[in-house]
C-alpha positions in Angstrom: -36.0 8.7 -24.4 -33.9 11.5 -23.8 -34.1 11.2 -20.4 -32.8 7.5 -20.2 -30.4 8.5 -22.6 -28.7 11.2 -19.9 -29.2 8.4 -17.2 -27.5 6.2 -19.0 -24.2 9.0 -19.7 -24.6 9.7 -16.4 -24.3 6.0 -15.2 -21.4 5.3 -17.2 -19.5 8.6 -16.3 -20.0 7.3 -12.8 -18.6 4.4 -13.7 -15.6 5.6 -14.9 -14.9 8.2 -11.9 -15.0 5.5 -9.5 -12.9 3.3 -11.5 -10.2 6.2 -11.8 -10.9 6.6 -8.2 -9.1 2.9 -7.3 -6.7 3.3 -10.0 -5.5 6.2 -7.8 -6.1 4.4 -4.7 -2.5 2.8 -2.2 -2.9 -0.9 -2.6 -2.4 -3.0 0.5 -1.2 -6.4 1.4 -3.0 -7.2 4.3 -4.5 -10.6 3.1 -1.4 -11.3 2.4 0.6 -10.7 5.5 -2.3 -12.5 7.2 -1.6 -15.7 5.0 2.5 -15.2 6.1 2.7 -16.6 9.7 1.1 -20.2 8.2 2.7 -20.4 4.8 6.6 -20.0 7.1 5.1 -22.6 9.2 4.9 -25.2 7.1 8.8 -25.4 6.3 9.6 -25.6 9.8 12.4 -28.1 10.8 13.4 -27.9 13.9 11.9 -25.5 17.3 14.7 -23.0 17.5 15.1 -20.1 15.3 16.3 -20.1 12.1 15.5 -24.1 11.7 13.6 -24.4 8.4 14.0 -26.2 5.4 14.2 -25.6 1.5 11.0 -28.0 1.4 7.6 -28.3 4.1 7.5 -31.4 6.0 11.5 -32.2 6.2 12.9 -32.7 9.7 16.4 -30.9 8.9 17.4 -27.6 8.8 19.1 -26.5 5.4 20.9 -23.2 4.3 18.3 -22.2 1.6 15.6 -22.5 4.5 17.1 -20.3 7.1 17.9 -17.8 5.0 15.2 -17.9 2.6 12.7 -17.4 5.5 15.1 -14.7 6.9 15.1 -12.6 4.0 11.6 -13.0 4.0 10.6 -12.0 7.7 13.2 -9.6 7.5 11.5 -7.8 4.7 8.5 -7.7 6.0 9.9 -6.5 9.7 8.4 -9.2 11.3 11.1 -10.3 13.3 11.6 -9.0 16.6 15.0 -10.7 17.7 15.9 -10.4 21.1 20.2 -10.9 21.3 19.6 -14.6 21.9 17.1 -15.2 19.0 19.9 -13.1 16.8 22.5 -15.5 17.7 20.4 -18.3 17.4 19.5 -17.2 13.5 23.5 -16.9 13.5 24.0 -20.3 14.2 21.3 -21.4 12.4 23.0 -20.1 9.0 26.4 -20.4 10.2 26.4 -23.9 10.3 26.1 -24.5 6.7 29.8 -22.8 5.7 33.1 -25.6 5.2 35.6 -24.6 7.6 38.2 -25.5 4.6 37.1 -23.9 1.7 34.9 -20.5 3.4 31.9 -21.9 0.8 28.1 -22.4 2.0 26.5 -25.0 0.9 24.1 -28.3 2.3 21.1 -28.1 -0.1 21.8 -25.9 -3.5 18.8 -26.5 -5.2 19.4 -24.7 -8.5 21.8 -22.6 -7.4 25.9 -22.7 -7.4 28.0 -22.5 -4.3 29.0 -19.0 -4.8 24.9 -17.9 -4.7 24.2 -20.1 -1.2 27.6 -18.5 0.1 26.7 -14.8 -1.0 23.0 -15.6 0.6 24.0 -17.0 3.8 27.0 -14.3 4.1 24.5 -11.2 3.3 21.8 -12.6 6.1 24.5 -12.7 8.1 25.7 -9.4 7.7 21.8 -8.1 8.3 22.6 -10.2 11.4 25.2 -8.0 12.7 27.8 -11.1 12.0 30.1 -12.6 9.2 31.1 -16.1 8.8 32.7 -18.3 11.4 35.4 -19.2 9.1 37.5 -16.7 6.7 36.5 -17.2 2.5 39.9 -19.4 2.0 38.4 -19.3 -1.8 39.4 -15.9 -2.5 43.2 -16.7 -2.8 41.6 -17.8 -6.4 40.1 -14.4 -7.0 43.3 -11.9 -5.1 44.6 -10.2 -8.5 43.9 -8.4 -11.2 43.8 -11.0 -13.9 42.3 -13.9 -11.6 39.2 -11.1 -11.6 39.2 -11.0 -15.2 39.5 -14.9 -15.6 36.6 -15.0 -13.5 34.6 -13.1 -15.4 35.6 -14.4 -18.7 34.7 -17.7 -17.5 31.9 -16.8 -16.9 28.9 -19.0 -18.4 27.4 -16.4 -20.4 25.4 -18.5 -22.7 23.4 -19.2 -19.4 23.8 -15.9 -17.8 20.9 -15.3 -16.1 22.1 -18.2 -13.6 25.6 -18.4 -14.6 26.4 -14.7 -13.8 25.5 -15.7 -9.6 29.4 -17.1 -10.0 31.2 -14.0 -10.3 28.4 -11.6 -8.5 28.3 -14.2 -5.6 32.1 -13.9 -5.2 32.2 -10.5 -5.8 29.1 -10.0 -3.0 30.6 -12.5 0.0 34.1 -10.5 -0.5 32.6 -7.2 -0.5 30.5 -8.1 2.9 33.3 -9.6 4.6 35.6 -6.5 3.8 38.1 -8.6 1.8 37.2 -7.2 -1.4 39.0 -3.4 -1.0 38.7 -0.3 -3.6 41.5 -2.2 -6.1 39.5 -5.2 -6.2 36.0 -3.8 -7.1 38.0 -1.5 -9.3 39.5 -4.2 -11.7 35.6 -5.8 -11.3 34.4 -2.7 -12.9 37.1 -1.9 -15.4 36.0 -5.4 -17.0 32.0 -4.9 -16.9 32.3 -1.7 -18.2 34.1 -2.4 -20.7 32.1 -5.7 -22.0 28.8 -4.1 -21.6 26.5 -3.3 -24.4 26.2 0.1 -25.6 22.3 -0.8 -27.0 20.6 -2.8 -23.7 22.9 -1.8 -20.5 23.4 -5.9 -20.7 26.3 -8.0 -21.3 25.6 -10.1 -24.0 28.8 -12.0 -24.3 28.6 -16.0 -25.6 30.8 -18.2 -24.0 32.8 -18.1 -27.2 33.3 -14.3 -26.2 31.2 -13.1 -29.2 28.2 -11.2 -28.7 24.9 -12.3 -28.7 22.3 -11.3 -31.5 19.0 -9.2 -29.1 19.0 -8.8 -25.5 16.1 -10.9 -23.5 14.8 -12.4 -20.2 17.8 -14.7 -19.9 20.0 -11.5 -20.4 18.1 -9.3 -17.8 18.0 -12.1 -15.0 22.2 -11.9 -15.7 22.5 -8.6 -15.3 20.9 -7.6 -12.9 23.3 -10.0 -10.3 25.5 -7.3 -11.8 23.8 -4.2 -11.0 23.3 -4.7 -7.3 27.2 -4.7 -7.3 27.2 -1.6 -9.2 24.5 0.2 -6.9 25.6 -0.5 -3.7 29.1 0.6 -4.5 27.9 3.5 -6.1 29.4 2.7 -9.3 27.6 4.0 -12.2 25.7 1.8 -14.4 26.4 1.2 -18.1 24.0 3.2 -20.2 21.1 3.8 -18.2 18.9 4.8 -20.4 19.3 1.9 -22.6 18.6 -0.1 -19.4 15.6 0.7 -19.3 14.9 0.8 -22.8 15.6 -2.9 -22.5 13.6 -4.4 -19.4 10.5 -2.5 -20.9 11.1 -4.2 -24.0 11.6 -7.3 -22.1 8.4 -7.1 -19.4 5.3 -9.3 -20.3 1.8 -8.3 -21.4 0.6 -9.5 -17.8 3.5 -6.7 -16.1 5.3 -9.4 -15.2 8.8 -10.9 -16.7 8.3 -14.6 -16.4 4.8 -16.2 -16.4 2.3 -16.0 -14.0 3.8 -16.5 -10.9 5.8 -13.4 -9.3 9.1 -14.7 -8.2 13.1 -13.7 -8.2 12.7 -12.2 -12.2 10.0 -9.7 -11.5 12.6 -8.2 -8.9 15.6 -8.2 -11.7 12.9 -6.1 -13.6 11.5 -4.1 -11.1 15.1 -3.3 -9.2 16.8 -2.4 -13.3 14.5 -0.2 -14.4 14.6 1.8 -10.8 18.0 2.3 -10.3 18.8 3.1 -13.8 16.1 5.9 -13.9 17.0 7.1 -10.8 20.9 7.6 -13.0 18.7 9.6 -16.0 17.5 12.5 -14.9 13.8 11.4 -15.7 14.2 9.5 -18.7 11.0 8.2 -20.0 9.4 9.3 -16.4 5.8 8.3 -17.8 6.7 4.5 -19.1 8.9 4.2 -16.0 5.9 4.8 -13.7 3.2 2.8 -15.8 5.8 -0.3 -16.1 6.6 -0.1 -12.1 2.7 0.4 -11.1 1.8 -2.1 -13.6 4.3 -5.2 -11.8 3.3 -3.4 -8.8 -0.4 -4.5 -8.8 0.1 -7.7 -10.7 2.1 -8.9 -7.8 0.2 -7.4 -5.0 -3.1 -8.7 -6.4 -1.4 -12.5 -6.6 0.1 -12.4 -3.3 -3.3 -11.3 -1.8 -5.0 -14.5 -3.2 -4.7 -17.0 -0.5 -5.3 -20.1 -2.8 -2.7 -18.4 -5.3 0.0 -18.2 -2.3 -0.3 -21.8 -1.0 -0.7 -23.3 -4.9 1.8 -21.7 -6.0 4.8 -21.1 -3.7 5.7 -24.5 -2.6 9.3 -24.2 -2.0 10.9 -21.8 0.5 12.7 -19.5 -2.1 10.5 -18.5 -4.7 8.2 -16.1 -2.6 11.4 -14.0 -1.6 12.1 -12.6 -4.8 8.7 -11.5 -5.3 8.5 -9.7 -1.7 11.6 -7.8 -2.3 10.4 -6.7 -5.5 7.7 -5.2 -3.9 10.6 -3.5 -1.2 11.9 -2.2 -4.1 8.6 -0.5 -5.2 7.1 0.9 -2.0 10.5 2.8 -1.9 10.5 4.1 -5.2 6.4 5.1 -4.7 5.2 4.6 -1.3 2.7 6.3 -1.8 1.3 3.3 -4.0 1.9 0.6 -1.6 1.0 0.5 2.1 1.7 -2.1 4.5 1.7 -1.9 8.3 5.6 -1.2 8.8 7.5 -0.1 5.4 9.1 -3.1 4.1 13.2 -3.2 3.9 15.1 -2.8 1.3 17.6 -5.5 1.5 19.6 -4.6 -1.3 20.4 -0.9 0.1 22.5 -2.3 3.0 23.8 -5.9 1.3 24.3 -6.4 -2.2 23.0 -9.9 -2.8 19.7 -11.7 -3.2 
């Protein structure tokens, strides 16, 4: 009896070595990245480069499928442009801005004007290009209190989409050049000075009173926000309570929607980063065990072939989800390993 007994100790110490043995293992996203060439396929819409749509099986082009399947390739350095493919892409993008107005536009989906003009403008910019046409809407943005307006018009009871108004303009200005120190200056001075001391949010109401708790609705807003801030190397409002807040804010599953990694899981992922990275090693334990936890729950999705194809059927929700995991392999790339390190998008354009 004894004898069975130490078997069976021994069996289940075994058990558990092995299992801390994978915990500690790089995951990988091979299946994945196998899956990637066929899945981009299927939105094809046209035989050049950069001709896709939002939708698969539509015979036009749209702005939301070129650059949704440039951010994604790009990411995942698998494009190998020659200087006529690259102009090609340029084109391809190009063609979607009014020659009046300086806006993007041609299929919007869910999104504003000012997010498929900051989109198209930052692939563009990864492009080694800007837009055909100068942003003839900025005379509506050129002063101090237009900035403010713009921000106080903001609609902040619907943030989490509402704020891709003013981060949209403030993005396509900033990577055309037209937005200089005095603009992004006044920008600041009114973030900084509306965001909240308890979450690192802004939890304005349209009404311009504040909102009661802080939540998913709130981190999707500011987040289009902090992108601003980091590129610019503007520090962000109360770091620590930053992260405080998107802990708070993540799901049992280590996501921050449901269960299907998409454009939210980044917001998380990217908050919670950059503000620790601002602290000094505040709460250096939770950080890692939040990142590693979004970190497997999207690797493990993407890596299920019948999850992919089920459950990505437009061409924009996968993106957000692949730049999350940009985000972090950079921060520990020592947990993720793919065959070239995926690029961060959001270090060289501040937009997404």
């Amino acid at each position: 009896m004894k004898n069975i007994r130490l078997i069976t100790v021994i069996a289940v110490l075994a058990m558990l070595a092995a299992s801390a043995c994978r915990a500690g293992e790089a995951l990988n996203l091979d299946p994945f990245i196998e899956q990637v060439p066929g899945w981009v396929q299927q939105f094809r819409a046209g035989d050049g480069p950069g001709e896709y749509s939002y939708l698969p099986g539509q015979k036009r082009p749209d702005v939301y499928g070129a650059t949704d399947m440039f951010y994604l390739l790009y990411t995942l350095d698998m494009l190998d442009l020659g200087e006529a493919d690259r102009k090609a892409w340029i084109r391809a993008i190009g063609k979607f801005q009014n020659k009046n107005t300086g806006w993007f536009g041609g299929n919007m989906t869910m999104h504003s004007r000012e997010h498929a003009t900051a989109y198209a403008v930052g692939a563009m910019k990864l492009l080694g290009s800007k837009p055909r046409y100068p942003l003839a809407f900025k005379k509506f943005y050129d002063t101090r209190e237009k900035i403010f307006k713009m921000l106080e018009d903001t609609p902040w009871d619907a943030v989490w989409s509402g704020s891709h108004i003013p981060s949209g303009i403030a993005s396509a200005l900033i990577n055309t050049g037209e937005a200089g120190p005095d603009w992004t200056d006044a920008y600041f001075e009114w973030l900084d000075r509306e965001a909240d001391p308890g979450s690192g949010y802004w939890l304005r109401k349209n009404d311009g009173a504040q909102k009661d708790s802080a939540g998913t609705n709130e981190l999707g807003g500011a987040f289009h926000f902090y992108y601003i801030y980091t590129y610019l190397g503007h520090p962000l409002p109360f770091p620590e309570r930053i992260i405080d807040a998107t802990i708070n804010v993540q799901h049992d599953n280590c996501l921050y929607d449901a269960e299907v990694p998409y454009c939210i899981d980044l917001d998380g992922v990217f908050s919670i980063i950059e503000a620790y990275k601002q602290t000094g090693g505040y709460r250096t334990g939770d950080v890692r065990d939040s990142l590693e936890c979004t970190l497997d729950a999207i690797v493990t999705r993407l890596n299920d072939p019948d999850f992919l194809w089920n459950n990505y059927r437009d061409s924009h929700k996968l993106v957000g989800a692949v730049v999350a995991l940009a985000e972090l392999q950079a921060f520990m790339p020592e947990k993720l390993v793919t065959p070239k390190p995926l690029k961060r998008i959001l270090a060289l354009s501040p937009f997404i």
